[in-house]
N, C-alpha and C positions, 0 to 999 in steps of 0.2 A: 784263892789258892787252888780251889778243885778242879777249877777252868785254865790254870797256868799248867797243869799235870799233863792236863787232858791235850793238853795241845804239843807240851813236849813227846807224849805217848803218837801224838799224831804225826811228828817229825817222825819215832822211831820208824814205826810203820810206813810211813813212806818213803824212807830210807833202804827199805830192805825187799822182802818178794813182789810188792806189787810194785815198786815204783819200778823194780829192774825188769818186770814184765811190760810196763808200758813203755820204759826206754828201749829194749829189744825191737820193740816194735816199731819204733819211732824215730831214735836219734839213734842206732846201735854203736856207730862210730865213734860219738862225744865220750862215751863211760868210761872213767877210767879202768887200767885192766886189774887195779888193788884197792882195795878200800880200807880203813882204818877207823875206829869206833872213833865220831866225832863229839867233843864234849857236849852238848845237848843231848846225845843218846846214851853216855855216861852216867849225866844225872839222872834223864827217866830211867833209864836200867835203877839207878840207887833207890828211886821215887818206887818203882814198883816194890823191892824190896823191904821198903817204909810199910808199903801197904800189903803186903803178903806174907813175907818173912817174918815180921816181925813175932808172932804169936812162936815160932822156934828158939829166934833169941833167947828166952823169957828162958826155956828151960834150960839152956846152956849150949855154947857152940860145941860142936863135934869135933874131937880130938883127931882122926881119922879120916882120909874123905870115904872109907868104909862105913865110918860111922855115919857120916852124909848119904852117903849110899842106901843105907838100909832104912833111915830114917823117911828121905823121896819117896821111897818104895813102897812102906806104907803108908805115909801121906798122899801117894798120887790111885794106887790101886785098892788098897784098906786091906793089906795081908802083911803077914810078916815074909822080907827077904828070903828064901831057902838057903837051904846048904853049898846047893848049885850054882845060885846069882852071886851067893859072898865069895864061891871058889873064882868065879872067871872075875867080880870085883878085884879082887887078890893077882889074878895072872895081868892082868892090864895095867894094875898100880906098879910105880916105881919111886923109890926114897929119894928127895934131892937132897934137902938141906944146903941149898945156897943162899947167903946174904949180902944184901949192901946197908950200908948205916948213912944217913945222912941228918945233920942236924940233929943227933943224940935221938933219931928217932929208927930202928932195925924193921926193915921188909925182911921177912923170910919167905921161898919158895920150900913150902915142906916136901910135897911129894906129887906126882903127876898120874892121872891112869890116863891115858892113851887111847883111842879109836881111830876107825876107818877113817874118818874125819871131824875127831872132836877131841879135843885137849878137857881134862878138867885139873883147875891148879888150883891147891892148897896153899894158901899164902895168910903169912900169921906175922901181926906188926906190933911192936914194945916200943917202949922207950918212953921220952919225955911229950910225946903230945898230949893233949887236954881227953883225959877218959869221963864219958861219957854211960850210961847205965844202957839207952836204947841203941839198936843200932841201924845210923842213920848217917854213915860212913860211905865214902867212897873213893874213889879219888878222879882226879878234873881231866885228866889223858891218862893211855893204856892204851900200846901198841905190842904186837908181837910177832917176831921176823922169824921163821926158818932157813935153814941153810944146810943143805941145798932142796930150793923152793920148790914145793910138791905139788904143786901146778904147772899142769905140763901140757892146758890145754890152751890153744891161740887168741878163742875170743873171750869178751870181755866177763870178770866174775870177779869174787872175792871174799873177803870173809869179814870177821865178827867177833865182839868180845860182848861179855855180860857179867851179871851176876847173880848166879842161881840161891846164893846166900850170904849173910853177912852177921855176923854174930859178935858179942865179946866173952871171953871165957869169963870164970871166976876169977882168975888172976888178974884180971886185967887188960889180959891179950885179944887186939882186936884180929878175928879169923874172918877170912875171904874165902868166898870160892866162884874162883873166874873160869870164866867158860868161854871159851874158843872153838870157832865152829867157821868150814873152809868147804867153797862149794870145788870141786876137783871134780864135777863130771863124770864119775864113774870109771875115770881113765888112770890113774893112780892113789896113794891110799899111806896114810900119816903110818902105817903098818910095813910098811915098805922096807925099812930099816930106821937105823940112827942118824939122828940128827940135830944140828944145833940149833939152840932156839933163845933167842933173847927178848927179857920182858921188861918193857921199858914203861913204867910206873912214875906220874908226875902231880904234885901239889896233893896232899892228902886234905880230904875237906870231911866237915862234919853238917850234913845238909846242904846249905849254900856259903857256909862259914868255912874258911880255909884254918885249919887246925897247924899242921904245918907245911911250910914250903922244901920242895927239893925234888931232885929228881932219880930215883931208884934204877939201876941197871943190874939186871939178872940174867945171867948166862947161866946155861946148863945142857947136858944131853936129852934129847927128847928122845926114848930107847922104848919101840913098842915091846907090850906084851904080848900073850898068847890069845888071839880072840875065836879062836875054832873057825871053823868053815865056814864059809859063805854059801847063803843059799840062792840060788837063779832058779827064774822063771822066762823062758823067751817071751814068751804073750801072755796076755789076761787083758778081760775084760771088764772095764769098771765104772762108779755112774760119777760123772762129770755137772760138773754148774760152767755156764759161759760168764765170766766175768762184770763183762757189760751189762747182759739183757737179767741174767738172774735164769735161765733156760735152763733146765736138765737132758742131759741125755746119759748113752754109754760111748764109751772112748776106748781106743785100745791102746795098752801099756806096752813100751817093749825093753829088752832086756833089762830084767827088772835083777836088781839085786838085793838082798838084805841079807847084812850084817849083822853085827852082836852090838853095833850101838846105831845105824841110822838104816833107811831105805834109800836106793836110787834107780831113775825109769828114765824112760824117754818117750815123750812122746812126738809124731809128726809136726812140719811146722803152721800146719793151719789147722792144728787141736791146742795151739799155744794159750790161746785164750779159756778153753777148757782146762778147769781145776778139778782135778781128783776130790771126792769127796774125804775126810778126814781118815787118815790111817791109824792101824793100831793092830798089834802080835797078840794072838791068844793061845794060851799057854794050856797046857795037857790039866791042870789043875783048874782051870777055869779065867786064872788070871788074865785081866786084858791090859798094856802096855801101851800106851798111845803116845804118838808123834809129838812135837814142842815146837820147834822153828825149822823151816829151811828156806830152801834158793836154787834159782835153778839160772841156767845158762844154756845158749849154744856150747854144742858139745864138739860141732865141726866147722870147719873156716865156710863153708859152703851155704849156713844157716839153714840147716834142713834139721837137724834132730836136736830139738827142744827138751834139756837133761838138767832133770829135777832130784834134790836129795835132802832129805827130812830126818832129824835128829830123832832117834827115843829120848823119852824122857830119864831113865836110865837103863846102861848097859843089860841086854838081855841073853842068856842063855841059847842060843838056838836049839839045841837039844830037847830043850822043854818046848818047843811051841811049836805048836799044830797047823796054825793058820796066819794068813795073814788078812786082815779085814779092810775094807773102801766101803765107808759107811755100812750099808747094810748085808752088804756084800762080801762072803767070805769065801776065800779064797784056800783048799789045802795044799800044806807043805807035806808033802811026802821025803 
């Protein structure tokens, strides 16, 4: 069983930054220009949940994605959320409350917080399928469309579904939280305005057991919040690993931006194979914030600027933070 994991985990992964750095490089014309979570990276997303999440479970799902919020917060950093991170949590979240019912069994989309390029959706499911104590839930497809699509760059990218948690309440209720994350090349941003977004949910499974069959349609506005200002940097310099050889060096970064919930750079097209060393925000209190998944693409039909963008692990205050770090290397925001 620990070796079928492992190998699903190894689909994920190649599925996503590395493998679209070596088709960039290789086949760039075959990639499709949209990607959709395929069900083997479905389930390892549930599987890693199995093995990470589950000690959350145990105390009880989060009523909130606030409540999820603050909970990350100190699970990833070991401090308690501020006043600060729960106020711009608050400006980003929005109430949906839309349903479908299929086969006596209710998907709810409860409520959305919004980013530059990252949806998190509260999704809470009732009814008559077989309840379970752990949670070791998921379901077998999960696609999600925008309208009108906020990729507006030519060459090939795309995005991504997950699940950062999966819980059942006391009642009963089994609570998701699905994460949607959209590489946009720093040329447009889910903050944009409104938009319509529909979440298409299919076969609810319990591990590799399918619990019940159907398939869920959720329509809703996706309506950004308030995320404050963006911070830019034209240039920095930062230390690099060459994919291949394992080599270090320093590279340079160019317009760089960070957000209230990811980072995005560019770099030249022959530092493509150079990887930035690990990012991460630090904050006037000391707190450090670090990066989760990203992607990166041609940002221009020309294949010259190599445009990368890395998730926080959660929504960060700018105000509060001082720096931005590349491994050992820090970086001040002024």
């Amino acid at each position: 069983m620990e070796e079928q994991y492992r190998e699903m985990f190894d689909e994920v992964r190649a599925s996503s930054r590395l493998r679209e750095e070596v088709a960039h490089m290789t086949t760039r014309e075959r990639k499709p220009s949209r990607r959709r979570l395929p069900k083997a990276a479905v389930a390892a997303a549930a599987v890693l949940v199995l093995l990470a999440g589950t000690a959350l479970a145990a105390v009880g799902a989060p009523g909130t994605i606030r409540d999820w919020f603050a909970r990350e917060w100190e699970e990833t950093t070991g401090g308690t959320m501020g006043m600060e991170q729960l106020a711009l949590i608050d400006r980003l979240t929005k109430p949906v409350g839309v349903s479908d019912t299929q086969n006596g069994t209710t998907v709810t989309v409860d409520s959305v917080t919004v980013g530059n390029s990252t949806v998190w959706m509260l999704v809470k499911v009732s009814g008559t399928y077989t309840r379970e104590k752990e949670a070791h839930y998921h379901f077998d497809g999960m696609d999600l469309t925008l309208d009108p699509d906020p990729d507006a760059v030519k060459t090939p990218g795309g995005y991504s579904l997950d699940y950062p948690y999966v819980g059942v309440a006391e009642d009963g209720t089994l609570t998701m939280l699905v994460r949607f994350t959209i590489d946009l090349a720093g040329q447009s941003s889910l903050l944009d305005g409104t938009r319509q977004a529909t979440l298409v949910l299919a076969d609810l499974m319990y591990s590799d057991s399918l619990q019940m069959q159907g398939s869920w349609t959720l329509t809703f506005p996706l309506e950004p919040g308030e995320a404050g200002a963006v911070r830019t940097l034209e240039e920095i310099q930062v230390p690099a690993m060459d994919l291949g050889t394992r080599e270090t060096r320093i590279i340079s970064l160019r317009d760089v931006e960070i957000s209230a919930t990811d980072i995005t750079y560019v770099r030249s097209r022959e530092n493509q194979s150079w990887e930035p060393s690990r990012c991460a925000l630090v904050l006037k209190d000391g707190t450090v914030v670090e990066q989760s998944s990203g992607a990166s693409r041609f940002r221009d039909e020309g294949y010259t600027q190599w445009s990368s963008v890395y998730y926080w692990q959660v929504p960060v205050d700018l105000t509060q933070v001082t720096a931005v770090r590349f491994g050992d290397t820090e970086i001040p925001l002024n």
